[in-house]
N, C-alpha and C positions, 0 to 999 in steps of 0.2 A: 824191084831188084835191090837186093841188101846188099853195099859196094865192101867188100875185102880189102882190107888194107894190110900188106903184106910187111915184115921187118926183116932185116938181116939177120938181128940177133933180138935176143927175150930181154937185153940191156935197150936197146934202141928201141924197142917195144914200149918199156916203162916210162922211158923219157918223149918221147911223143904225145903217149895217151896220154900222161903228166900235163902237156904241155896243151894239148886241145880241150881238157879240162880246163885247168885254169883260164883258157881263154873264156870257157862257157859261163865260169863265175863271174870274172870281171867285166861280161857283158850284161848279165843280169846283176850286179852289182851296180851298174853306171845306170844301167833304167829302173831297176826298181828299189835302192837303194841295200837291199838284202838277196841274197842266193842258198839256193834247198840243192844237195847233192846227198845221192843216196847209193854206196858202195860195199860189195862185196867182201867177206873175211876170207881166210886162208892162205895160205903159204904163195898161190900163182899172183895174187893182186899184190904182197905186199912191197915188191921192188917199186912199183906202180904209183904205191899210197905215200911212200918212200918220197918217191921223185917228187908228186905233187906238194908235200911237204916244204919242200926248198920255193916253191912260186910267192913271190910278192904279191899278195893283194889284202883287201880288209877282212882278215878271216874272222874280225869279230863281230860283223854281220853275216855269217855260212853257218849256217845249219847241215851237219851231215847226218845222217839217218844208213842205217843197216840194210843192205837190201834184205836180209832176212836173220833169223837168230834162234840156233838151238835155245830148249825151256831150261836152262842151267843159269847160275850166277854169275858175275864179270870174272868171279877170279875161277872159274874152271880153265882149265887150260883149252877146251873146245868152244870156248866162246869166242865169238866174232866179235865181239865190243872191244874183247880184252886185245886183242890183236887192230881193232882200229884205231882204239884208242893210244896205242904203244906206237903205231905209225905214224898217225896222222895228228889226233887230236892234241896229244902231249907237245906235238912242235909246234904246232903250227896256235893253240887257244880258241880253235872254232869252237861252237857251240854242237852237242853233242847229245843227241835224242834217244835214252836206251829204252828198250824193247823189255828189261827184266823186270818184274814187278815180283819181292820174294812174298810175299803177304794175300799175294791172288793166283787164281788159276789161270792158264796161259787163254781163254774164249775169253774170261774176264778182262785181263789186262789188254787184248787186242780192242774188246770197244772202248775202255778209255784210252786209250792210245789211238782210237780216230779222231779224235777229237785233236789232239798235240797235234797232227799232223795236217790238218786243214791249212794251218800258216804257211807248210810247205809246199803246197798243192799247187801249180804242177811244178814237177822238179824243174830245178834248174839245170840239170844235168845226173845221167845216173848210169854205172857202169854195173852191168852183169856179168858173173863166171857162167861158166857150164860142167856139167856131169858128159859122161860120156852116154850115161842113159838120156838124154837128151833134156836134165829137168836146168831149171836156171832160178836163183832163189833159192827158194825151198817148195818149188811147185814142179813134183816128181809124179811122172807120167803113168797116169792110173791111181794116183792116189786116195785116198777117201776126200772127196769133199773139194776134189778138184773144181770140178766143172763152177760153183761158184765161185771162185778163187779164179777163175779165167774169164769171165764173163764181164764184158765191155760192158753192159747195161747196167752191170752193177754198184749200190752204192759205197762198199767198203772198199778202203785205203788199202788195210792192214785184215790179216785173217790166220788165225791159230788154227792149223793143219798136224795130224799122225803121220809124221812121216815113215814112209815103207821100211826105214831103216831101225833095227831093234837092236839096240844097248843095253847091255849090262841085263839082259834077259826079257826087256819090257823096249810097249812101241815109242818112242822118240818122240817128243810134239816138238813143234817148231812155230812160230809167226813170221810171217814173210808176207812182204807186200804183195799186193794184187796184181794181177793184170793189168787191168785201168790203170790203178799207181804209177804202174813203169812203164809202157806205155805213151803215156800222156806225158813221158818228161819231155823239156825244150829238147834237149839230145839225149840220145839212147846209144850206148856205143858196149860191143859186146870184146870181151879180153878172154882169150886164148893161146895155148902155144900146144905144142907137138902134131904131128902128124894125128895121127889118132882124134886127135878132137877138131880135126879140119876138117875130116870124112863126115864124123857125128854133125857137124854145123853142117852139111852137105846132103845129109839125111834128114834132118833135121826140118831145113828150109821145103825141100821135095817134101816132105809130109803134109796133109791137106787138114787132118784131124789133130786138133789143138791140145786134146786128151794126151795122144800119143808123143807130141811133140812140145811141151809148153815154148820153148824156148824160141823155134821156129816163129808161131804163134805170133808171142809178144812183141818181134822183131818185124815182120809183116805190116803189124800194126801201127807201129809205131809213126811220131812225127814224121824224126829223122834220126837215122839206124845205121849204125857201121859194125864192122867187125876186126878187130883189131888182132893179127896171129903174127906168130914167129913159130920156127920150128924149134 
């Protein structure tokens, strides 16, 4: 059972999840001397990345990593880096793993970039968004090349996926962590608000096929898994 943690408001929301985060760091900070946190871009987490921003602790042992990243440069304006880095990174001087590589193809740049990512393995804590389609990441239900991109057996961190969504007339690639990856962090805690995406987490979880659900899936799986909503 994945336990719902419910808010009064998407303000109290940011400031909670903010604050059970930073506790995740500062506990793996006190035992292993450094902490891996791997978070979500867009417009819903950034009150969130916001809040966690203001926490005291030694952010120049935290490693944050993307949970996943359209194939574009930091300064497009749809890049997740450029928006984490504007939240979090700039205040706070953690240390900050991007995912762009402009000189390689994005299959390319995912294998060296398993490598970077070993250090962080297993997260020290890592927050997911969701679609309403029920993908989380950039691991969207039915996509090409899913099923290895979900599979617990498997050895990649990191995996360069076509996402189903087409821009500017052509398919979308994306990198986005694995299954395993997110999964396997010390805490997994998923961020949501509205009605609408309470149902989807609802359908989501009821779903038995991983394909059709990544999101449910990963959360299932997981260590230990919360879900974080306000309306």
């Amino acid at each position: 059972m994945v336990e719902v943690i419910a808010y009064d408001s998407r303000g109290a929301l940011a400031r909670g999840l903010a604050g059970l985060v930073a506790g995740d760091l500062r506990a793996a900070l006190a035992a292993e001397g450094t902490a891996s946190l791997a978070v979500p871009g867009g417009t819903t987490p950034q009150p969130f990345l916001e809040e966690l921003a203001t926490a005291r602790l030694d952010w120049s042992s935290v490693t944050v990593i993307a949970t996943d990243e359209r194939w574009v440069p930091p300064d497009d304006p749809r890049s997740n880096e450029a928006l984490i880095r504007e939240a979090l990174i700039d205040a706070t001087g953690a240390a900050f793993l991007p995912f762009w590589r402009g000189d390689a193809m994005p299959e390319a740049a995912a294998g060296a970039l398993g490598a970077a990512l070993r250090p962080a393995a297993p997260l020290s804590s890592a927050v997911l968004g969701m679609g309403l389609d029920m993908h989380c990441a950039s691991l969207f239900p039915g996509m090409d090349g899913l099923e290895g991109a979900m599979d617990e057996q498997g050895e990649a961190m990191l995996q360069a996926l076509p996402s189903p969504i087409v821009t500017d007339g052509a398919v979308e690639m994306r990198l986005t962590l694995t299954a395993r990856m997110l999964s396997g962090a010390a805490h997994l805690r998923l961020l949501i608000t509205g009605a609408d995406k309470r149902a989807a987490l609802e359908a989501a979880l009821a779903e038995d096929d991983p394909l059709r659900a990544p999101v449910g899936a990963i959360l299932r799986r997981a260590r230990a898994a919360e879900v974080h909503w306000a309306a």
